[in-house]
C-alpha positions as CSV (number, residue, x, y, z in Angstrom):
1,X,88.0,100.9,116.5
2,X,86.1,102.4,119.7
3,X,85.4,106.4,118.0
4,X,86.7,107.9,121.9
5,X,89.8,106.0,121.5
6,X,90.4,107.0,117.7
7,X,89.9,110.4,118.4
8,X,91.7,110.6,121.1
9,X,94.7,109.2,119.4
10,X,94.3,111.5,116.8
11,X,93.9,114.8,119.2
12,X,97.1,113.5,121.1
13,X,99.0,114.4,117.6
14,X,97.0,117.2,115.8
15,X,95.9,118.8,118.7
16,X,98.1,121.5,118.4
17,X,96.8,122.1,114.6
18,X,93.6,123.2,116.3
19,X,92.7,126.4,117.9
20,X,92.4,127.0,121.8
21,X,88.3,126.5,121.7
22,X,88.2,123.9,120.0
23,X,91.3,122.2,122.4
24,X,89.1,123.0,125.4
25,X,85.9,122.2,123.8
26,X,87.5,118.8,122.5
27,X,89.3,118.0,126.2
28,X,85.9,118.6,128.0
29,X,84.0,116.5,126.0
30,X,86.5,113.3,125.0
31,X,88.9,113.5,127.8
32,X,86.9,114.9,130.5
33,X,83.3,113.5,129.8
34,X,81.3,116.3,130.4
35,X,77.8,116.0,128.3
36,X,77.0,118.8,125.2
37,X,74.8,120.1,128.1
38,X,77.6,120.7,130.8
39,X,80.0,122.2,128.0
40,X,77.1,124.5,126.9
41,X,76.7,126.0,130.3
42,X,80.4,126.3,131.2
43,X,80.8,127.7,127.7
44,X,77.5,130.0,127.6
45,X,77.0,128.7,124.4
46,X,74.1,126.2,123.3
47,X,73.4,122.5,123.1
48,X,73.2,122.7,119.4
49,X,76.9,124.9,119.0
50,X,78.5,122.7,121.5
51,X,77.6,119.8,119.2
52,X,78.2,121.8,115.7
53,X,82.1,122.5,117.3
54,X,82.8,119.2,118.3
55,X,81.8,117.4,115.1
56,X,84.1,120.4,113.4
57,X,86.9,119.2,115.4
58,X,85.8,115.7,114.4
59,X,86.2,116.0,111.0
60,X,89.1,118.6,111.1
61,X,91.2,115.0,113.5
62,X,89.8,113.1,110.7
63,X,91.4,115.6,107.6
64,X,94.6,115.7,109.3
65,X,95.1,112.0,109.5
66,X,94.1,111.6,105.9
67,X,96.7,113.6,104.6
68,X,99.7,114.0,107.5
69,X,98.7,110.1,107.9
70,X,100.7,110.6,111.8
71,X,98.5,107.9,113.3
72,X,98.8,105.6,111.0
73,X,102.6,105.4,111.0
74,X,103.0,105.5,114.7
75,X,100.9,102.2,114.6
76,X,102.5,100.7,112.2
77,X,106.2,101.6,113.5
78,X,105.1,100.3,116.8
79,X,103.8,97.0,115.3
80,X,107.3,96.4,113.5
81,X,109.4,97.9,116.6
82,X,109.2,94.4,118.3
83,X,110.2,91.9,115.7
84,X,113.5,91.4,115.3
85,X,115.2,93.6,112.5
86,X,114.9,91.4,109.2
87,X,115.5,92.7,105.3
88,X,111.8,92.1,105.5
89,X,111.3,94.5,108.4
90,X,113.9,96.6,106.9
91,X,111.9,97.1,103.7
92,X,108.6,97.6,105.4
93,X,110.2,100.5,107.4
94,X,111.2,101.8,104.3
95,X,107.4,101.4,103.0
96,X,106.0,103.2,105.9
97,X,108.4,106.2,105.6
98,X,107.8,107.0,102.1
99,X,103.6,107.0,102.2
């Protein structure tokens, strides 16, 4: 999967889990596509801590998802949320709410 899109599908449920900064610093950079260098100057902060924060937010989308596991179920509730309702589909629902 393209990294922008994964992290942006993971910001769009943890975001909230993360503090103010690193909200802005994450929505400039994924969202709005401002470079490490326009973030520094709009932040007063340099090159090298505008990249240090975003990898930190990076890895904190990445530690959510492996243990709240929100992204995962969407997809997989959304793949099943077209078929028509089987014992199959039943049972897989069942999987996918008891990870």
């Amino acid at each position: 999967m393209n990294k922008v899109l994964l992290y942006n599908e993971l910001f769009s449920h943890y975001q909230k889990l993360l503090t103010l900064n690193e909200q802005d610093l994450f929505s400039l950079y994924y969202e709005e596509n401002y470079t490490m260098d326009e973030i520094a100057k709009i932040k007063n902060i340099t090159r090298s801590a505008v990249g240090k924060e975003i990898k930190k937010v990076e890895n904190k989308l990445l530690k959510y998802e492996e243990i709240i596991k929100k992204n995962q179920i969407t997809k997989e509730l959304l793949n099943l949320i077209n078929k028509p309702i089987t014992e199959n589909i039943k049972k897989d629902i069942e999987k996918i709410i008891n990870i």
